[in-house]
N, C-alpha and C positions, 0 to 999 in steps of 0.2 A: 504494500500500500504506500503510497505518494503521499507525503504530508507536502502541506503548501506552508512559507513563511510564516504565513498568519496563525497558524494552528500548532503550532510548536510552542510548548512551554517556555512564558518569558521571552518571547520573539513580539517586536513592536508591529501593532496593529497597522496596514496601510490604509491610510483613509482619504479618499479624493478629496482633490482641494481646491474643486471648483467656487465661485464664489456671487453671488449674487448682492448688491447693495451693502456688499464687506463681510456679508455673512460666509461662510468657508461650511460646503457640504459634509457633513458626518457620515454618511455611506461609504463604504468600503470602496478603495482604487477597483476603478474597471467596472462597476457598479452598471447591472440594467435600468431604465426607467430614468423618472426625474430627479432629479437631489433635492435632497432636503437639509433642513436643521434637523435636529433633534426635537420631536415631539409634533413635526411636519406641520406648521402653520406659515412656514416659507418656503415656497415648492418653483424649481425653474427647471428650463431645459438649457441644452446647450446653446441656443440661440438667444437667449435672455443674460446670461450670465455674463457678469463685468467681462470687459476687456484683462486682456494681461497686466499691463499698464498702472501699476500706481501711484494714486492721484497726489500723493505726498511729494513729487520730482518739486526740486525749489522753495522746499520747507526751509527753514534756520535750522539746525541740528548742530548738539554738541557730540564731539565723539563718546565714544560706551568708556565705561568704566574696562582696563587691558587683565586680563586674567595674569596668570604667572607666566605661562607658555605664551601668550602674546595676542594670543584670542580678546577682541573680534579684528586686531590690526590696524585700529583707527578707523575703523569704517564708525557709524552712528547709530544707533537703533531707530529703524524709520515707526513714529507713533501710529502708523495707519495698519501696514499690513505688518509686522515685526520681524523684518528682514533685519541683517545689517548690510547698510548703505555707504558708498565712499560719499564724500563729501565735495564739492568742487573749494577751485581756491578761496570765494566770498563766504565759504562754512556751511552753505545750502546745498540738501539732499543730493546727489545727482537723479537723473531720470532712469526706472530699473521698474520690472515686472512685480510683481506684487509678490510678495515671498509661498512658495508651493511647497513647500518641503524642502528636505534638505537631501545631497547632493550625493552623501554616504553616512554608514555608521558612523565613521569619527568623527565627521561635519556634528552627527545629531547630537553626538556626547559632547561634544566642546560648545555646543549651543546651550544641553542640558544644564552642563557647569555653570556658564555664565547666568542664565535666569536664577539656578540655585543659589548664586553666590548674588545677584546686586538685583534677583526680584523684577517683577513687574515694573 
């Protein structure tokens, strides 16, 4: 028998990260049907659903607090979708997709770290 990712003890849930009016779908990646939130009173298709695009490009932003290892690198925590974002040289956001998850395991642990250590 074939286990998939998701069904492995202690293995991270994958969850689509479609998003509608900022809302971020709670359905499982690859998911049939419409997305939803949780508790389905926000329902969209792929045709409805934000552009990639988020609307924070040219906010003011200060950079994130640097872990030990160096983590986030000067990038900023952008307040809309919780990427980290470089900054241009005036200290505003640069222009960047709206954060969809991260990139790999390690990407997710050294994100984990930093919310653990400096929070929302």
């Amino acid at each position: 028998m074939t286990r998939t990712l998701a069904a492995l003890p202690g293995a991270a849930r994958r969850l689509c990260l479609s998003r509608r009016n900022g809302e971020i779908c709670t359905r499982e990646d690859g998911h049939r049907g419409l997305h939803h939130r949780t508790g389905g009173r926000l329902l969209w298709n792929d045709l409805q659903a934000d552009l990639p695009e988020c609307a924070a490009a040219g906010a003011p932003a200060e950079p994130a607090p640097v872990l030990d290892g160096g983590f986030p690198g000067g990038r900023a925590l952008c307040p809309v979708c919780w990427a980290f974002v470089a900054r241009d040289d005036e200290g505003l956001l640069e222009p960047h997709d709206s954060w969809r998850g991260d990139e790999s395991r390690s990407d997710a642990d050294r994100r984990r770290e930093w919310f653990n250590a400096y929070g929302w």
